[in-house]
C-alpha positions as CSV (number, residue, x, y, z in Angstrom):
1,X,47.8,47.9,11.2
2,X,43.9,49.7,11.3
3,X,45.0,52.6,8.8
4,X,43.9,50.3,5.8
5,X,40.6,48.6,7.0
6,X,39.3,52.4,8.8
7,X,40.3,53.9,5.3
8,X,38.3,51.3,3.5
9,X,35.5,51.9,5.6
10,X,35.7,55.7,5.5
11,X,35.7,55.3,1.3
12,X,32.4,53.1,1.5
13,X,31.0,55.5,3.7
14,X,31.3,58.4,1.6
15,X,31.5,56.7,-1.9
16,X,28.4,54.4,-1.0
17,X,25.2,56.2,0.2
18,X,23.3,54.5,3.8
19,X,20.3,53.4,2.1
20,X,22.2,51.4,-0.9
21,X,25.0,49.3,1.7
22,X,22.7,46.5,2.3
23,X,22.3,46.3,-1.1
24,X,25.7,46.8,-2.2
25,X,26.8,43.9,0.4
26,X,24.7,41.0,-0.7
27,X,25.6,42.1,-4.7
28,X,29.3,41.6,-3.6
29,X,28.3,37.8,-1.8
30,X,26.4,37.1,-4.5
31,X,29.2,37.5,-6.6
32,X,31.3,35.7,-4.3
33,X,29.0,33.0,-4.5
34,X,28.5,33.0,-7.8
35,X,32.4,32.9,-8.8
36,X,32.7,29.9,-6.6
37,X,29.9,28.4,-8.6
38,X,32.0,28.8,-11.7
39,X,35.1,28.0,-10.0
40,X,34.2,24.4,-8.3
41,X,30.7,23.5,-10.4
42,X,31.2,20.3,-8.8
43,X,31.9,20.8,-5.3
44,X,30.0,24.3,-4.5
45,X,26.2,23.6,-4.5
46,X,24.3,26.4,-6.5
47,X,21.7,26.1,-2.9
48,X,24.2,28.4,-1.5
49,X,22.8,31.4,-3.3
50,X,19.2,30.7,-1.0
51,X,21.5,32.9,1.6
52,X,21.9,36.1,-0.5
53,X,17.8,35.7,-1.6
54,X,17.3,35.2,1.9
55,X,19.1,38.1,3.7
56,X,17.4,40.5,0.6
57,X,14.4,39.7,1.3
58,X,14.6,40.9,4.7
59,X,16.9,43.7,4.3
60,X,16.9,45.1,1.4
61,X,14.3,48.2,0.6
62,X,10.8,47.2,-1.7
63,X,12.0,49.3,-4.4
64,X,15.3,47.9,-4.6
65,X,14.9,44.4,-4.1
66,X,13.3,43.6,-7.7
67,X,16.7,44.4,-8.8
68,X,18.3,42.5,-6.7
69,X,16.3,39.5,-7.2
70,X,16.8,39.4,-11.4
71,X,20.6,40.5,-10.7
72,X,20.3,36.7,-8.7
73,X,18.4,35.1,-11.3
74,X,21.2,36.0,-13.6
75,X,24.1,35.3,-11.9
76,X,22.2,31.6,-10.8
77,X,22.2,31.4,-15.1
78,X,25.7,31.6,-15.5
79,X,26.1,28.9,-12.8
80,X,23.8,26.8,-14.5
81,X,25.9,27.0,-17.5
82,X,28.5,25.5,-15.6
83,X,27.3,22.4,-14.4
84,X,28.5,19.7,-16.2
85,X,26.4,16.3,-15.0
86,X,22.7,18.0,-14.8
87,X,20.6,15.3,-13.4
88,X,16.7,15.1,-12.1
89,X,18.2,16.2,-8.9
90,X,19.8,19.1,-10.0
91,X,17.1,20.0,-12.0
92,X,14.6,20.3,-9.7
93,X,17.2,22.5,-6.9
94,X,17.5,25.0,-9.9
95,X,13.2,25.1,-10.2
96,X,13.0,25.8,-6.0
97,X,15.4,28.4,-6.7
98,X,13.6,30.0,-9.3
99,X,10.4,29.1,-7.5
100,X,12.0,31.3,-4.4
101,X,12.9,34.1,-6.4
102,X,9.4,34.5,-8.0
103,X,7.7,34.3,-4.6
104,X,10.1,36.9,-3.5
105,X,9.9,39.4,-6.3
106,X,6.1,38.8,-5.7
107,X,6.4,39.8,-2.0
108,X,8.4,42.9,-2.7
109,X,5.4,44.4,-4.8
110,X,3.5,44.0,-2.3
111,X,5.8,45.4,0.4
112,X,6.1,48.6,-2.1
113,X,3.1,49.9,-0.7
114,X,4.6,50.3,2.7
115,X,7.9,51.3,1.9
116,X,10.0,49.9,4.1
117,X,12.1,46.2,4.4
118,X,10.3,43.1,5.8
119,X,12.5,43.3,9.2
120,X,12.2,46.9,9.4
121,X,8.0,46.8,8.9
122,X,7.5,44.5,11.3
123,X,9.4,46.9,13.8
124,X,7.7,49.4,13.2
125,X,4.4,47.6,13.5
126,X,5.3,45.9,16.9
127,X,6.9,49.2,18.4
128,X,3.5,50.6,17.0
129,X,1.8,47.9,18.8
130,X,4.2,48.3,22.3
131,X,3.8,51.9,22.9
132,X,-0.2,51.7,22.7
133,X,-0.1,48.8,25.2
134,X,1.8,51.3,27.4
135,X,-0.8,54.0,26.4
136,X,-3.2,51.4,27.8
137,X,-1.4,50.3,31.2
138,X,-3.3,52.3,34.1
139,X,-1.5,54.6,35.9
140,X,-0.2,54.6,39.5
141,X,-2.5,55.3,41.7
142,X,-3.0,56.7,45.3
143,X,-2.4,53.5,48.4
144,X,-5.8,52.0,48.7
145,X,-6.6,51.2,45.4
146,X,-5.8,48.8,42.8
147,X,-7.0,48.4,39.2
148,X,-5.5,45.5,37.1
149,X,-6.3,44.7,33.1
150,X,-6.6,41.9,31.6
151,X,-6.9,41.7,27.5
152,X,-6.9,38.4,25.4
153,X,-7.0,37.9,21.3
154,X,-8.5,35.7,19.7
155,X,-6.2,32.8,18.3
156,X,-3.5,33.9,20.9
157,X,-2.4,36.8,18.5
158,X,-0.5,39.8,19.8
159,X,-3.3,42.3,18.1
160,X,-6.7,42.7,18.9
161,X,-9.9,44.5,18.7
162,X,-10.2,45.0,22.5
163,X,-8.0,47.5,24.3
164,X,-8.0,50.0,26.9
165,X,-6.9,53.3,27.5
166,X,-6.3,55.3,30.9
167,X,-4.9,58.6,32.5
168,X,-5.1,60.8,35.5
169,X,-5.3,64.3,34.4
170,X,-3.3,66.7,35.8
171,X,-4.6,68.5,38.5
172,X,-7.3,66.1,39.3
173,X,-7.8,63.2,41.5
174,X,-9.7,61.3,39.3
175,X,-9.0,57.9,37.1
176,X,-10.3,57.7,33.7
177,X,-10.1,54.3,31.8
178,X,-12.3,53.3,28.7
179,X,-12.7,50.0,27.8
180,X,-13.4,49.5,24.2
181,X,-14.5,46.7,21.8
182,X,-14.1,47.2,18.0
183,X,-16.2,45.2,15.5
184,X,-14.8,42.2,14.2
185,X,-11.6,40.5,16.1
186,X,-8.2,39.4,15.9
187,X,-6.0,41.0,13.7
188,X,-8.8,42.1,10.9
189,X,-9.9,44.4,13.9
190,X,-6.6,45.2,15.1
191,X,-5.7,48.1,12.3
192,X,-8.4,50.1,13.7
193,X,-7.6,49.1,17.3
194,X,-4.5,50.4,16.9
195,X,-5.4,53.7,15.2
196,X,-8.6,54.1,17.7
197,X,-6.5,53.4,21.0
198,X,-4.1,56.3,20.5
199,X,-6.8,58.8,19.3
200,X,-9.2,58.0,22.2
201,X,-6.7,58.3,25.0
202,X,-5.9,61.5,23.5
203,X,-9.4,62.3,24.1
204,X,-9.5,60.6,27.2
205,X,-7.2,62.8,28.9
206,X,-8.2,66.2,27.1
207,X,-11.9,65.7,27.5
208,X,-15.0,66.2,30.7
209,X,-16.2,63.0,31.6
210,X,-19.1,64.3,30.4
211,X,-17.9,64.6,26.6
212,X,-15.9,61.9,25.9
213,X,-17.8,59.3,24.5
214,X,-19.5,62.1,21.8
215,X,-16.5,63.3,20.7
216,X,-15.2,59.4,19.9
217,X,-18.6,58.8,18.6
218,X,-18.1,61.6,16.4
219,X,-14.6,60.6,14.9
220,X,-15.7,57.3,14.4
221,X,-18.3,59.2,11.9
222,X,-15.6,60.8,10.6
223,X,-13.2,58.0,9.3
224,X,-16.7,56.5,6.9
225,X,-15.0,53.4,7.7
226,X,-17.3,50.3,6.1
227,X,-16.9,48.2,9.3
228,X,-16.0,51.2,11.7
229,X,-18.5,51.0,14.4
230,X,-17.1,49.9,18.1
231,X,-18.6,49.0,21.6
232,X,-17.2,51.6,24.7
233,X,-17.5,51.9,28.4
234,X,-16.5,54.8,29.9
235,X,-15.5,55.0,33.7
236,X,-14.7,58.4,35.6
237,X,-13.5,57.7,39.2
238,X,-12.7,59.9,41.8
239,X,-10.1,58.9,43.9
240,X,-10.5,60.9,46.7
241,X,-14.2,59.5,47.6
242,X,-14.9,57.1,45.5
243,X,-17.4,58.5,43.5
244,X,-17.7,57.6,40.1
245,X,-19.6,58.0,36.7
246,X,-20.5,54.7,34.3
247,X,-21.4,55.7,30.3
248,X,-21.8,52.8,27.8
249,X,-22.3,53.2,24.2
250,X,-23.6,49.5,23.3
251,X,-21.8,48.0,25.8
252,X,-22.2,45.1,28.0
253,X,-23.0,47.3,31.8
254,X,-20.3,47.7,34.3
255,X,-20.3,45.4,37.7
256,X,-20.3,46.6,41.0
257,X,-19.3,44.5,44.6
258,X,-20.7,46.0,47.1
259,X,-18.3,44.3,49.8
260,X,-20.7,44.8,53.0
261,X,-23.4,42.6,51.0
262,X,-21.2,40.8,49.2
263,X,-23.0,40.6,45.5
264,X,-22.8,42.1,42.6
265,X,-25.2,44.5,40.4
266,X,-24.9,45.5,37.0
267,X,-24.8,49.1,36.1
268,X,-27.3,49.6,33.1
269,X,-25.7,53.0,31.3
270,X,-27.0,53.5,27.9
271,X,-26.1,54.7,24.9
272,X,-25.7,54.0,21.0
273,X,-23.1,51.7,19.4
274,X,-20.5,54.2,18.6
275,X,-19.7,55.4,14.6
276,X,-23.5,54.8,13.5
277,X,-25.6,57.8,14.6
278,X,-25.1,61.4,14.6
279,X,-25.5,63.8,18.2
280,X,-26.3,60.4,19.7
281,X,-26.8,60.6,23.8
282,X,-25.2,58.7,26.7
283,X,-26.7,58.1,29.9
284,X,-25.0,58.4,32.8
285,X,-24.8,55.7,36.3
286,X,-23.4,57.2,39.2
287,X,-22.1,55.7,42.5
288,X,-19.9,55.5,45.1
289,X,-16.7,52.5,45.7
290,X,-16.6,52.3,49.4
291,X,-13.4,50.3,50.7
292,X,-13.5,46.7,50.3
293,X,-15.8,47.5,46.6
294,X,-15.0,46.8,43.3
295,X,-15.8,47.5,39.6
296,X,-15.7,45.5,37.0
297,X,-15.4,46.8,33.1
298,X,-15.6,43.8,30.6
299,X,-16.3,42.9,26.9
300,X,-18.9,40.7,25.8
301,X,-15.8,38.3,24.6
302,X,-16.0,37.3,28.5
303,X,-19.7,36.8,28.2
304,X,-21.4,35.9,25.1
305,X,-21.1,32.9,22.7
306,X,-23.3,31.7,19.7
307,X,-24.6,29.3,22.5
308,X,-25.1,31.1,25.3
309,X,-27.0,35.0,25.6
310,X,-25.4,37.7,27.3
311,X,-27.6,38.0,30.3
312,X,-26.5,34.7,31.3
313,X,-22.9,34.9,30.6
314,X,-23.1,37.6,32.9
315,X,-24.5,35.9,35.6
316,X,-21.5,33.3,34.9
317,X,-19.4,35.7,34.8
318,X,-20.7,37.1,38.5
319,X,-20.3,33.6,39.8
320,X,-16.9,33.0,38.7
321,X,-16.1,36.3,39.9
322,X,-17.5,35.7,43.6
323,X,-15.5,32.6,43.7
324,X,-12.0,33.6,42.0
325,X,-11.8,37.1,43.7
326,X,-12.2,35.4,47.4
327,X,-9.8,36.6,49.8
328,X,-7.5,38.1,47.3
329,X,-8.0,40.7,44.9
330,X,-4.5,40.7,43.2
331,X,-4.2,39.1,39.5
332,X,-8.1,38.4,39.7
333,X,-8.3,40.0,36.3
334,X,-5.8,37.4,34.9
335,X,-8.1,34.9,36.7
336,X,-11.1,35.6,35.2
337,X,-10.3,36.2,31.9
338,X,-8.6,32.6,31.5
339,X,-11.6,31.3,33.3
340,X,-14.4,33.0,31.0
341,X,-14.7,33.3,27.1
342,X,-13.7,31.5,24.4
343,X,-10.3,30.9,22.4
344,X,-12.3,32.2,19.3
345,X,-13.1,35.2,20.7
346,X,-11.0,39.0,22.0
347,X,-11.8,38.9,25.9
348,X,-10.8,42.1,28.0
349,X,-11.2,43.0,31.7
350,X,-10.8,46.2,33.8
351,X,-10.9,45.3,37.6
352,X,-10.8,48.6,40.1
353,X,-10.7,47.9,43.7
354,X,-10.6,49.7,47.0
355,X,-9.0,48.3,49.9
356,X,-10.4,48.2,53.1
């Protein structure tokens, strides 16, 4: 009872290369379609053949759907030849269809510079977009610590131009995590995000402390990028002590609890914007995270607006950060990103701790 259908299959598989199926499928349901058209004019509406469109445009490769779409246009002729009563209504279903098929023979010119079928791009994009999220997630680290992050985009999007990267190098006790903000927001920054996110944690993890932000200043040079400058902190943290090394390339200074005075101080590390000047030079901060302290890395999303300057977003965000990290400091990231920032604006946290 199988021989026939698994020799069938078997004949398509060798007769029909993998890459021209899909295609082959949906010009054997348009036919279908279109011979029911032809068949019952009256009773078969020539909408159905929105199904085939549909499915190709998803589906079917850039350089082959062109084809497909005038091979539609064609067969939707002949059913037009058909119909016998052509009224207003039927008139203006045939001008959506051919509306449909113009946008879509439009979209797959544009999709020929990528290569690949609408489903399968956007794949590709978000496992593209899932794996660096992953690069970015901080690693397990020893009982006694905790670091959380915290990223939003602006407009809610899943792409941003804030995102962290982190690693524990082998054979070290140390925690490296970079926290970087790339000019613009939202998805017109989120390209370069992506592209920056995985070349930086390479660096990240192959790099000195000491040489890290230079060598991403210097292949920011590199890519001549029109808008390709981006804000960095860079935080080295030794694990075993506590001790720990703050450098900032234009970026907002890192924020310290000292837990046996309870307040906060900014860390003032400088250094230049990074992807703008040559051999440029980063100061370093150094100090130690005794148990109960914390450090806070943060974009200026969380602390300026076009009303308010940056010194005193930072102070709000200082006071929202003594009153939301009380007692607890588990999801406090989470906390103080929905509390701070704007909607308009990428936001993005880092938030170390050491327990007592």
């Amino acid at each position: 009872m199988t021989t026939g259908p698994r020799t069938l299959r078997r004949a398509v598989r060798r007769g029909v290369p993998r890459q021209h199926r899909t295609l082959v499928l949906l010009v054997a349901l348009t036919t279908v379609l279109t011979v029911a058209l032809l068949i019952w004019p009256a009773q078969f509406p020539m909408t159905s053949l929105i199904v085939p469109l549909l499915l190709g445009s998803l589906l079917v490769s850039p350089r082959q759907l062109p084809w497909f779409v005038v091979f539609l246009m064609i067969m939707l002729m002949l059913a037009i030849g058909r119909q016998q009563n052509v009224t207003v209504r039927v008139v203006i279903a045939i001008g959506i269809l051919y509306l449909l098929c113009f946008i879509v023979l439009v979209t797959s010119f544009q999709r020929t510079r990528l290569g690949v079928a609408g489903m399968l791009g956007e794949s590709m994009l978000v496992d593209l977009r899932d794996r660096i999220q992953l690069q970015g997630g901080v690693p397990d680290l020893p009982a006694g610590w905790l670091a959380e992050t915290a990223l939003r985009s602006a407009g809610g999007t899943p792409f941003a131009g804030d995102f962290v990267v982190a690693t524990r190098p082998r054979h070290s006790n140390r925690l490296e995590i970079a926290l970087v903000d790339v000019s613009g927001k939202g998805q017109q920054a989120g390209t370069r995000a992506l592209l920056l996110s995985g070349s930086f944690g390479g660096l990240l993890g192959a790099l000195p402390p000491e040489e890290f932000l230079p060598a991403a200043n210097d292949y920011l040079l590199r890519q001549q990028w029109e808008e390709g400058f981006a804000t960095a902190v860079h935080l080295s943290l030794d694990l075993g002590t506590g001790a720990f090394e703050v450098r900032a390339a234009g970026h907002p200074p890192a924020a310290q609890l000292a837990a046996g005075a309870g307040r906060w101080t900014v860390h003032e590390a400088e250094g230049p914007v990074l992807g703008l000047i040559e051999d440029a030079d980063f100061t370093v901060v150094r100090g130690v995270v005794r148990p109960g302290d914390a450090l806070m890395l943060y974009t200026d999303g969380l602390v300026e607006t076009p009303r308010r300057e940056i010194g005193m977003g930072i102070d709000r965000m200082l006071g929202q950060a003594e009153r939301l990290l009380r007692g607890t400091f588990e999801g406090g990231a989470d906390r103080l990103v929905e509390a701070l920032g704007s909607d308009n604006d990428d936001r993005a946290l880092v938030l170390v701790h050491r327990r007592p």
